[in-house]
C-alpha positions in Angstrom: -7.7 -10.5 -54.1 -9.7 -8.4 -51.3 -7.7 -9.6 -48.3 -4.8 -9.0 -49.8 -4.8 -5.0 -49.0 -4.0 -6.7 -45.6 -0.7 -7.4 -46.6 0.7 -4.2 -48.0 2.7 -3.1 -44.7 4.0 -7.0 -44.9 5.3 -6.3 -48.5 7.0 -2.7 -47.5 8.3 -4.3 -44.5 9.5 -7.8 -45.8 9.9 -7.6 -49.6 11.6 -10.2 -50.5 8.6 -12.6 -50.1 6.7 -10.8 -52.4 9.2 -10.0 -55.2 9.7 -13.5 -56.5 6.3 -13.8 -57.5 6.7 -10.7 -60.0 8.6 -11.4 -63.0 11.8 -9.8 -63.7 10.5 -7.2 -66.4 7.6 -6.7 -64.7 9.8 -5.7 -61.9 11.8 -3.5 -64.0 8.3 -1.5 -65.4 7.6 -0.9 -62.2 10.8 0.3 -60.9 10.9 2.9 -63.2 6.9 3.5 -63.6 5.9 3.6 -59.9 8.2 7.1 -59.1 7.1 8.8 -62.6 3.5 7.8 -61.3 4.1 9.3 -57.8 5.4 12.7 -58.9 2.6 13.0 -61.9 0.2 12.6 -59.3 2.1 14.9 -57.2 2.6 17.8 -59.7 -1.2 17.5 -60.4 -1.9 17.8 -57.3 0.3 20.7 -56.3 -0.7 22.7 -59.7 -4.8 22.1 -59.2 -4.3 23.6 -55.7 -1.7 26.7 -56.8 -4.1 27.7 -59.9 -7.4 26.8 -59.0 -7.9 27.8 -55.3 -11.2 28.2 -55.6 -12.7 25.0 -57.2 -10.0 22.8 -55.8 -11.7 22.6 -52.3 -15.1 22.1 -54.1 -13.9 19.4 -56.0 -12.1 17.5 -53.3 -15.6 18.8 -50.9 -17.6 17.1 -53.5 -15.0 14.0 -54.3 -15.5 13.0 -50.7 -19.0 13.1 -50.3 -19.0 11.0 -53.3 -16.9 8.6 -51.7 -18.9 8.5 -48.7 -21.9 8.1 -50.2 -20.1 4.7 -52.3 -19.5 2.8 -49.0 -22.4 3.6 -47.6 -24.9 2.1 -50.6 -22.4 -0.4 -50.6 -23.3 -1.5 -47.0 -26.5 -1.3 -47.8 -26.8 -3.3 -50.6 -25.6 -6.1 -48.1 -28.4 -6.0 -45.9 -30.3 -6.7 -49.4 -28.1 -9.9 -49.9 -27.3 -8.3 -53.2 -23.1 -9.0 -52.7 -24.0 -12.7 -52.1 -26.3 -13.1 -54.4 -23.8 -11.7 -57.5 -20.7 -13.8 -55.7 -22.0 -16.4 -53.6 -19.1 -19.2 -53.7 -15.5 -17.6 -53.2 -14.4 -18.5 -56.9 -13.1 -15.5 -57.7 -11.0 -16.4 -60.7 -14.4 -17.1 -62.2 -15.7 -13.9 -61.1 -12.9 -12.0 -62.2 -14.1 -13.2 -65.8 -17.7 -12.2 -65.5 -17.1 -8.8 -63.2 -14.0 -7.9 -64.1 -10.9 -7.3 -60.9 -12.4 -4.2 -59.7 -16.2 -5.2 -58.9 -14.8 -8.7 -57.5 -12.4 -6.7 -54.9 -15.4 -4.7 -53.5 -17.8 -8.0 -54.0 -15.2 -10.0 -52.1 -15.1 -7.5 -49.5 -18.2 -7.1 -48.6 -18.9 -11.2 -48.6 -15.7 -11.0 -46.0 -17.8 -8.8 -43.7 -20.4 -11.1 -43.9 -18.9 -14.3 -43.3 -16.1 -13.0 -40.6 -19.7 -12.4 -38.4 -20.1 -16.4 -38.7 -20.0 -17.9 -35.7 -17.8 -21.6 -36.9 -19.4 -24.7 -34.8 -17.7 -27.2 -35.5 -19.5 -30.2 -33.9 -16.1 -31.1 -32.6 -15.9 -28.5 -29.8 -15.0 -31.2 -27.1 -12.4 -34.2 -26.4 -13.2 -36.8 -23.9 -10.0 -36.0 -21.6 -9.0 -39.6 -21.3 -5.3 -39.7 -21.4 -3.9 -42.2 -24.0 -0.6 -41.2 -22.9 0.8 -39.5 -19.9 3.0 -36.1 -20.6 3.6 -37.0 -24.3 5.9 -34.9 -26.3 3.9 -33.7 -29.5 5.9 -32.0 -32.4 4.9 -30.8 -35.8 7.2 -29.3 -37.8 5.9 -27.3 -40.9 8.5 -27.1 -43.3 8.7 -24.4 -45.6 7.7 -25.1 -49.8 8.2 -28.7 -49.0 7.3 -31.2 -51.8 8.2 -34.2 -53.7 10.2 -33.0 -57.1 9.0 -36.1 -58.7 5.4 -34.1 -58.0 6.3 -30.8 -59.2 7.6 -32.6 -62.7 11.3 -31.9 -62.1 13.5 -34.4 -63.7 15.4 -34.6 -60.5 15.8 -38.1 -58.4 13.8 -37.5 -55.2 15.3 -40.6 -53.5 18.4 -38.3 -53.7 16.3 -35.1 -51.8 13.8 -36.6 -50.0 15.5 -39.9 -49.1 14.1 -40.1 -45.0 10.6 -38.7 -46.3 11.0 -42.3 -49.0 12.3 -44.6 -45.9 9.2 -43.3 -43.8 6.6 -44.2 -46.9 8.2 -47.9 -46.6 6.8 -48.0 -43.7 3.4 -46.3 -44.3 4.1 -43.1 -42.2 4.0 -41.0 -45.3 0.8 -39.5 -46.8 -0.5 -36.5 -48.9 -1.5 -33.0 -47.6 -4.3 -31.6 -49.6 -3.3 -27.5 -49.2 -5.0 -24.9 -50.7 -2.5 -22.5 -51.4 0.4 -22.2 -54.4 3.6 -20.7 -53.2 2.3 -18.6 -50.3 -0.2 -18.6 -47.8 1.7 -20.3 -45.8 -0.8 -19.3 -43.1 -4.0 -20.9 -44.3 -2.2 -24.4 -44.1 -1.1 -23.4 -40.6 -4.0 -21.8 -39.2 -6.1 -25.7 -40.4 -4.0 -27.9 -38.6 -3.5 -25.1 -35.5 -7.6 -24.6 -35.6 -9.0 -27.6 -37.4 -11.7 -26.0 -39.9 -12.5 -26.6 -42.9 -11.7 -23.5 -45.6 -15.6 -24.0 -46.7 -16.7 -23.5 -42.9 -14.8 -19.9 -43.3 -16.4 -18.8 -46.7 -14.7 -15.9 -47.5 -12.4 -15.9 -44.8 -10.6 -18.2 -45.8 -8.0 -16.6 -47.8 -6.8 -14.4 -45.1 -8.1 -16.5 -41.9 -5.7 -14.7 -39.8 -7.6 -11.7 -39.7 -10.7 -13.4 -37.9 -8.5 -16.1 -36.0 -8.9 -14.6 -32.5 -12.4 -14.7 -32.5 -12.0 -19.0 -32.1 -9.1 -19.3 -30.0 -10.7 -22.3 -28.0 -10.8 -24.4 -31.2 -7.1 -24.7 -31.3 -4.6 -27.5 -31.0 -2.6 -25.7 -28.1 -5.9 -25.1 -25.9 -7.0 -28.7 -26.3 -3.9 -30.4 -25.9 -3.2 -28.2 -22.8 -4.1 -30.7 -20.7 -1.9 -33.3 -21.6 1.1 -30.9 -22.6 1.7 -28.3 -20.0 4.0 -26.7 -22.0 3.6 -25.5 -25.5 5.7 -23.9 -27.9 5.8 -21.8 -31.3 8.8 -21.7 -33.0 9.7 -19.7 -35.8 13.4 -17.8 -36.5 11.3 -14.9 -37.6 9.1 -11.8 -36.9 6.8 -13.3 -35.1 4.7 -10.0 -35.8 4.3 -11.2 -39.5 0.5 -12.0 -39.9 0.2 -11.2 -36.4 1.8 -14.4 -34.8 3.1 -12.5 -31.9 -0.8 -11.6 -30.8 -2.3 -14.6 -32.3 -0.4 -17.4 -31.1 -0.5 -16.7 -27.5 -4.6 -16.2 -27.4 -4.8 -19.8 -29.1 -2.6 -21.4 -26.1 1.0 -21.5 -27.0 2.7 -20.4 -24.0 6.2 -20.1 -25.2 7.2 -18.1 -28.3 10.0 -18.6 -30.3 10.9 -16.5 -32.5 14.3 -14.8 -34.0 15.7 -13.1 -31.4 16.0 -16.7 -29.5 18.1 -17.5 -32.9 20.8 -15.3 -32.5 24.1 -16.7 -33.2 22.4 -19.9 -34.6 23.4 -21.2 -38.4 22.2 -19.5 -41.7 21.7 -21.5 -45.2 21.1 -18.6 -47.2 19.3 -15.7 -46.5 17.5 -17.8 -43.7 17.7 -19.3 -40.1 18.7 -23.0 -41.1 16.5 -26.1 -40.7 19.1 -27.6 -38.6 19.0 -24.7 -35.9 15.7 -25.1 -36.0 16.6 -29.0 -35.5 18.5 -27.9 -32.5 16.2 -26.1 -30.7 13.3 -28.5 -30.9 15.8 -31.4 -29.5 17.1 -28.9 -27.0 13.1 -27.7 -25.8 12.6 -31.8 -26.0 15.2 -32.8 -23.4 14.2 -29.9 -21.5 11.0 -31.5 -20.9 11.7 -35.1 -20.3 14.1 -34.0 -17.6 11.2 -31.8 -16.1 8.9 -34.6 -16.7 6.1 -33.0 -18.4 4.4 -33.1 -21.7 5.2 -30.7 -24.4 4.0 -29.2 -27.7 6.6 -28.0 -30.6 5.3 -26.0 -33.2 8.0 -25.5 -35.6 7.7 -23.0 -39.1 10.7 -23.3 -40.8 12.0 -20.7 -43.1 15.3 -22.1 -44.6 13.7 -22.5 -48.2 11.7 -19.4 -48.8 12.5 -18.2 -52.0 13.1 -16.6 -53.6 16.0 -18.9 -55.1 18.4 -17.3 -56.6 20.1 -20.5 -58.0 16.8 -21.8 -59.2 15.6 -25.5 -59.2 19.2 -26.8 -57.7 19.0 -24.0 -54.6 15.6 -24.9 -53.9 16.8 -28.9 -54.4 19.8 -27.9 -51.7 17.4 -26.5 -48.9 14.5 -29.4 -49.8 17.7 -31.9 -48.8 18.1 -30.0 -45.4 14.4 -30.2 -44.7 14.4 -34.0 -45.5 17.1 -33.8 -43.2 16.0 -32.1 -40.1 12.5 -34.4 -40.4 15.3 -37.6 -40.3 17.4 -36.4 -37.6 14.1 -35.6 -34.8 12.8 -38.3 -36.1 15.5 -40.8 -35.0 16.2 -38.6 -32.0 12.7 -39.5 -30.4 13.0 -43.2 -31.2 16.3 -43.4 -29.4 14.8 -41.5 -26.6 12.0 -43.9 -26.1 9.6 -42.0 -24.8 5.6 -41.2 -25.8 6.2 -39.0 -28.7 4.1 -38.1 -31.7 6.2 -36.6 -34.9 4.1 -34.6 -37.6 5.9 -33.2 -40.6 4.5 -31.9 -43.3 4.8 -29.0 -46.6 3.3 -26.3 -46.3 2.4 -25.7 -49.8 4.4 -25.8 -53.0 7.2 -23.7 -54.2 6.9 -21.2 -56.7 9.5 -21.0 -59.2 9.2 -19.0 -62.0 9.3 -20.8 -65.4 10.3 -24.0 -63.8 7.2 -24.9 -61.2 4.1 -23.2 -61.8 0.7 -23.7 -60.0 -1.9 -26.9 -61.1 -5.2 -28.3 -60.1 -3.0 -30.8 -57.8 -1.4 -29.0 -55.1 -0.8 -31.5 -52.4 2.5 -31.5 -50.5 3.4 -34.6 -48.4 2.9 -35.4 -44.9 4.6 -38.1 -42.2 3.0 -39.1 -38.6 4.9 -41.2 -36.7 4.4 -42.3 -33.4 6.9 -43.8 -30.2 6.5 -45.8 -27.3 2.6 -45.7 -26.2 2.0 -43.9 -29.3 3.2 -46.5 -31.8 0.4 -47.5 -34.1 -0.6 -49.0 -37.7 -2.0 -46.9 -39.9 -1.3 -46.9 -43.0 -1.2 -43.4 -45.3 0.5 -44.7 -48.5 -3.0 -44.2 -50.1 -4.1 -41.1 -47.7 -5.1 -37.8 -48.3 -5.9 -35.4 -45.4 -6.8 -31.5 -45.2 -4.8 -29.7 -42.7 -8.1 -29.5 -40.8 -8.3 -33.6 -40.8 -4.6 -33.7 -39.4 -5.9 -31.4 -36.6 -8.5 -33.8 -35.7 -6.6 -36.7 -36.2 -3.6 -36.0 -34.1 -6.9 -35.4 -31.0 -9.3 -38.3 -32.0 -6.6 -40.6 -32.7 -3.3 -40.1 -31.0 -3.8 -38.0 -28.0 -7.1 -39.3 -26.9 -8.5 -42.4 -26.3 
């Protein structure tokens, strides 16, 4: 798609995210294709310049005004509303069959323009700052490709990988997260629950909403729970410059951030930081701020079960169990702590595994709130499905404020 041009310097930079989603002798074509490609293109090039001096700066002259001339009808044909009136829902598999790829990038591309002008109200701009709690600690934990097997039709007992996730739907805490994305985007689940919008209140924006984030930083989770947690933190044992997190997450109101360097020395499981490091460090940041005696936001992203897994179902299985794990073990931290603490875990989206999961219609992941001390409460979400967006608001409306 359009906004994925965004993401090239990502994939030179961090390859191994994209790589799993290109099958293996698709990989292999292009190993060998891509360099043959480069120095064809090269020796044209070089030979059009060496033997036709003359006509090869006329023709590159000419190529450019040609090119200019493109984007500039192009903009224009926005201020005609032509763009939205040939695309105007971001289905783009469905235009992809009546346009073909190429005429959907540019049609995408020019909707994006349009809608990253939108100004988002949401109706839902201010809290009532009536403290339901005083200095609560607030932690959500996003935990990487996190899902039920029994969901993604492995013939796998999910008692056996998701046991705590099981003894927390007993007990109602356990409902289902209604993501958009299919073994990536981890960022469009993030950036609803950090921001609270709807992906039809950002149109086109939507599949990249990174790229337009900074232009709502007031809507955000950090800014309005900054009066209740005077600390707040963003955790994630990576580059924190991927999709800009180092820039972005500051402006929305994190004021600590967390990111690799603060991992070194800490436990691997695989290629990745470990959940429980990750574990660690939130129950390290947590005492840190009961003996301080403030409030305090945790953000955590966890990376432990990117793929791509190179023992298949059973590796992804291995790191799902450490997952389950970390969400058990902060979980029955904070309730032996006894203190006013809110506990949101949830997937970000489901894994991709080639041959063995593949995407659906149904792409929910699951999700646990649980509350302690002044925030114990009895909702049930056995039957419960929520947006990211909706956890946003109900962690505010229902939780935080009175």
């Amino acid at each position: 798609m359009f906004c994925d041009v965004a993401i090239i310097k990502l994939f030179i930079k961090h390859p191994q995210f994209y790589f799993n989603a290109i099958p293996l002798y698709s990989r292999f074509i292009l190993a060998i294709s891509l360099p043959i490609l480069l120095l064809l293109v090269f020796y044209i090039f070089l030979y059009d310049i060496l033997n036709n001096i003359d006509y090869a700066v006329i023709n590159r002259t000419i190529g450019l005004i040609i090119f200019v001339i493109f984007i500039f009808l192009l903009n224009i044909s926005s201020l005609f509303g032509l763009p939205k009136k040939m695309l105007p829902n971001p289905q783009l598999e469905d235009a992809n069959k009546k346009y073909g790829i190429l005429v959907t990038f540019v049609l995408g591309w020019l909707r994006w323009k349009e809608d990253k002008k939108t100004i988002i109200n949401l109706n839902k701009n201010t809290y009532p700052i009536v403290r339901n709690t005083d200095k609560p600690i607030v932690i959500i934990i996003q935990c990487e490709s996190f899902s039920d097997p029994k969901d993604l039709n492995i013939k796998y007992d999910s008692h056996k990988y998701i046991n705590n996730i099981y003894r927390s739907k007993k007990l109602g805490e356990v409902g289902k997260l209604l993501v958009s994305g299919f073994g990536a985007y981890t960022m469009r689940t993030e950036y609803g629950l950090i921001f609270g919008h709807e992906e039809d209140v950002l149109g086109f924006c939507r599949f990249d909403p990174y790229l337009t984030a900074l232009k709502v930083t007031k809507n955000s989770l950090p800014h309005r729970l900054s009066t209740v947690c005077s600390k707040r933190f963003f955790i994630h044992p990576h580059d924190l410059n991927f999709y800009d997190r180092a820039t972005i997450m500051p402006a929305v109101g994190f004021n600590h951030l967390v990111g690799i360097n603060d991992f070194r020395g800490a436990s691997h499981s695989g290629r990745y930081i470990s959940d429980q490091a990750i574990g660690e460090k939130i129950k390290a940041l947590t005492k840190n701020a009961i003996q301080d005696n403030i409030g305090a936001l945790i953000y955590a992203v966890t990376i432990e079960n990117h793929g791509p897994w190179s023992g298949g179902i059973k590796d992804y299985l291995s790191h799902l169990k450490n997952g389950d794990t970390l969400f058990g073990d902060i979980r029955q931290f904070l309730e032996k702590e006894n203190i006013n603490a809110l506990l949101v875990f949830l997937g970000d989206h489901r894994p991709s595994i080639p041959n063995k999961v593949i995407p659906r219609n149904e792409r929910f992941t699951p999700f646990a709130i649980c509350g302690f001390g002044q925030i114990k409460y009895n909702n049930d979400f056995s039957e419960i499905f929520m947006t990211p967006a909706q956890l946003h608001h109900f962690i505010l409306e229902k939780l935080i404020y009175k």
